[in-house]
C-alpha positions, -999 to +999 in steps of 0.1 A: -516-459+496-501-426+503-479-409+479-450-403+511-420-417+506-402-442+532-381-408+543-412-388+548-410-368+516-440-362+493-432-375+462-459-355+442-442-324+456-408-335+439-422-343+413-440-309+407-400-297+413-389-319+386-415-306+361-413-268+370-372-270+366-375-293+336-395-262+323-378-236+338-344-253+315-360-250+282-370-216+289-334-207+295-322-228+269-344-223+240-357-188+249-321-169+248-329-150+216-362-140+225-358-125+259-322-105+247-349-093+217-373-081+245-346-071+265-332-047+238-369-034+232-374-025+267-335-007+270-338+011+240-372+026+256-362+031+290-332+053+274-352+070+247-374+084+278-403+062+265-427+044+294-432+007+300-465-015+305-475-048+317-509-063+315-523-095+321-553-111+330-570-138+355-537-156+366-516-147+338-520-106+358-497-126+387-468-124+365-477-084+353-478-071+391-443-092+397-421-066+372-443-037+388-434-016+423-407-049+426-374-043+448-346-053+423-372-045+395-372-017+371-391+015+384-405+023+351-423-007+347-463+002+351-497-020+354-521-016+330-550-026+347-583-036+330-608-035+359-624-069+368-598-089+352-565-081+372-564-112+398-595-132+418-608-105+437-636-094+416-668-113+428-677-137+413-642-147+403-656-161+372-663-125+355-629-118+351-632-148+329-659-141+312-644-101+305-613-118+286-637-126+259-655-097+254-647-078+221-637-041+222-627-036+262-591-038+248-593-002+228-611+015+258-583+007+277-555+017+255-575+049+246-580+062+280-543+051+293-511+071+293-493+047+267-486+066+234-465+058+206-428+041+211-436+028+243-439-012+254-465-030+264-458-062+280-487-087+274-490-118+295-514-149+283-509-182+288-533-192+261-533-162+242-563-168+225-591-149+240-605-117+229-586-093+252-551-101+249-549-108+211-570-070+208-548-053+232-518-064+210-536-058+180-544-024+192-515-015+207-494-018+173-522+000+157-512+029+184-473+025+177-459+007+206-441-020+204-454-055+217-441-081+238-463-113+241-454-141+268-477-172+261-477-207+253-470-212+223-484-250+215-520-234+221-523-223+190-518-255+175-541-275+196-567-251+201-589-225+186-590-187+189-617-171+208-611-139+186-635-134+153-604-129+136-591-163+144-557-154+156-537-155+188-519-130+206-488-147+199-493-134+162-496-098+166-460-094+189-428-081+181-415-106+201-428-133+216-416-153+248-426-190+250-436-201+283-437-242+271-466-250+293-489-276+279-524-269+271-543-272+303-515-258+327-514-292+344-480-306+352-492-338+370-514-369+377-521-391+399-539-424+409-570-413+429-573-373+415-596-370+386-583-342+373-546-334+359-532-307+385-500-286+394-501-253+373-464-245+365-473-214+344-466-183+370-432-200+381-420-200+344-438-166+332-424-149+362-389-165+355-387-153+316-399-119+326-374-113+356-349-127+328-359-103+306-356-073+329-326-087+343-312-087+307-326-051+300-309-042+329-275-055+320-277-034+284-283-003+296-255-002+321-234-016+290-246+012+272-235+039+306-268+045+311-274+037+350-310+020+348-336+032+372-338+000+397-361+004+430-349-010+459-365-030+488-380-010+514-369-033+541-330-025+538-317+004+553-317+032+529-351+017+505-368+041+509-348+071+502-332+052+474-367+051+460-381+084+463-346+093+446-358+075+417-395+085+419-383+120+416-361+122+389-386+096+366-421+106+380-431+120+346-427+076+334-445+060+366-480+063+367-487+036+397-480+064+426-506+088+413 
C-alpha cells in the first residue's frame, strides 16, 4: 500500500515536517540561554576586533559553510577547513570519515591557521564524540579562544567516545548548543524500509546557528556598534555593499585570499 494520502499528499513527507518543527520548537524553547550565551561571545568578539571560525565535518561542515560568505550572514564569520573532511567530495567519501578519528590532525590545523587567542571557534558535531572535534575544542581552549560546540547532546549518554580521553566535545565548550537529535539522526520509519531514515540534523543545526548570529546581530546594534552583515549579490547594490565591507574588515576575513 502506498504511503499517499486520499488527497494526493505523501504522508511520510508530513510527517518528516512534523518531526523537524517538533525539533525545531525545543530548540527555540529550551535553547534560549544558550544561543543569547553564544550570541554574547560572538558580539563581544566581533567588537573587540577579534575573528570568528566555524568548522565542521562530514555533514555536520553543511551547517559551518551556511554562517560563512552568507547574504544576511555576518562577514567575519570564516571556515576552518580541515582538508578531506569538509563535505562528500573527497573520494572515497568514506575518508572524510575515517579522518574524524584520527588523533592529532586537530593541532595541525589550529597551528597553521590564523585563529589566535580571544577569538571563536564555532564547532559543529552532531555526535561529538570522535577524535577531531573533541581535539579541536580541546585545543582551541589550550590556544585561548573561546569555544562554541553545537551537538547532540543525548550521545553522550548512549554512546561512547571515540577519543582516548573518553570525552565528548560537548565537554570542552564554553557554551554548548543542543541540537536534540536522537542518536542515529533518523527521524522516521516505515513499514517496508529496513532502516530508520529522514536526517533532521542540518535543518535544526543550521536553525540554532542562524539564531545565534541573528541574536549576535541584534546586541551589537544595541550596543551602537553597526555589525558587519554581507548582503546578497543578487539585489541591486550586493555587491558594492560587499566590497564596502570587505574593505574596511579585510584584516578579519580570511575566505577571499
Amino acid at each position: 500500500m502506498s504511503p499517499t494520502s486520499d488527497g494526493g499528499e505523501n504522508k511520510l513527507a508530513g510527517e518528516y515536517f512534523d518531526a523537524a518543527i517538533g525539533l525545531l520548537e525545543r530548540a527555540r524553547d529550551e535553547e534560549g540561554a544558550a544561543i543569547a550565551a553564544a550570541a554574547t561571545a560572538i558580539a563581544d568578539t566581533v567588537e573587540s576586533g577579534g575573528r570568528l571560525f566555524a568548522f565542521g565535518a562530514g555533514h555536520s561542515s553543511l551547517a559551518a559553510q551556511d554562517v560563512v560568505y552568507r547574504a544576511g550572514g555576518l562577514a567575519l564569520m570564516n571556515l576552518l577547513a580541515v582538508p578531506g573532511v569538509v563535505g562528500v567530495d573527497v573520494m572515497p567519501a568514506t575518508l572524510g570519515s575515517a579522518l574524524e578519528r584520527v588523533d592529532g590532525l586537530a593541532a595541525a590545523v589550529l597551528d597553521t591557521s590564523p585563529a589566535r587567542p580571544g577569538d571563536v571557534l564555532v564547532i559543529i558535531s552532531l555526535s561529538g564524540r570522535n577524535a577531531l572535534p573533541v581535539e579541536m575544542a580541546m585545543n582551541a581552549r589550550a590556544l585561548g579562544l573561546k569555544v562554541i560546540g553545537v551537538t547532540s547532546v543525548v550521545y553522550a549518554s548512549e554512546t561512547r567516545s571515540r577519543h582516548v580521553s573518553g570525552s565528548f566535545l560537548k565537554d570542552h565548550c564554553d557554551v554548548v548548543l543542543d541540537s536534540k537529535i536522537a542518536v542515529g539522526d533518523a527521524e522516521l520509519t516505515a513499514p517496508g524500509v529496513a532502516a530508520p531514515f529522514g536526517p533532521a540534523s542540518s535543518v535544526v543545526t543550521n536553525a540554532l546557528l542562524q539564531a545565534t548570529m541573528a541574536a549576535a546581530a541584534g546586541e551589537l546594534a544595541a550596543r551602537g556598534f553597526d555589525p558587519p552583515m554581507l548582503r546578497s549579490g543578487n539585489v541591486d547594490g550586493g555587491h558594492e555593499w560587499n566590497g564596502r565591507v570587505f574593505e574596511e574588515y579585510g584584516d578579519r576575513i580570511f575566505y577571499r585570499r
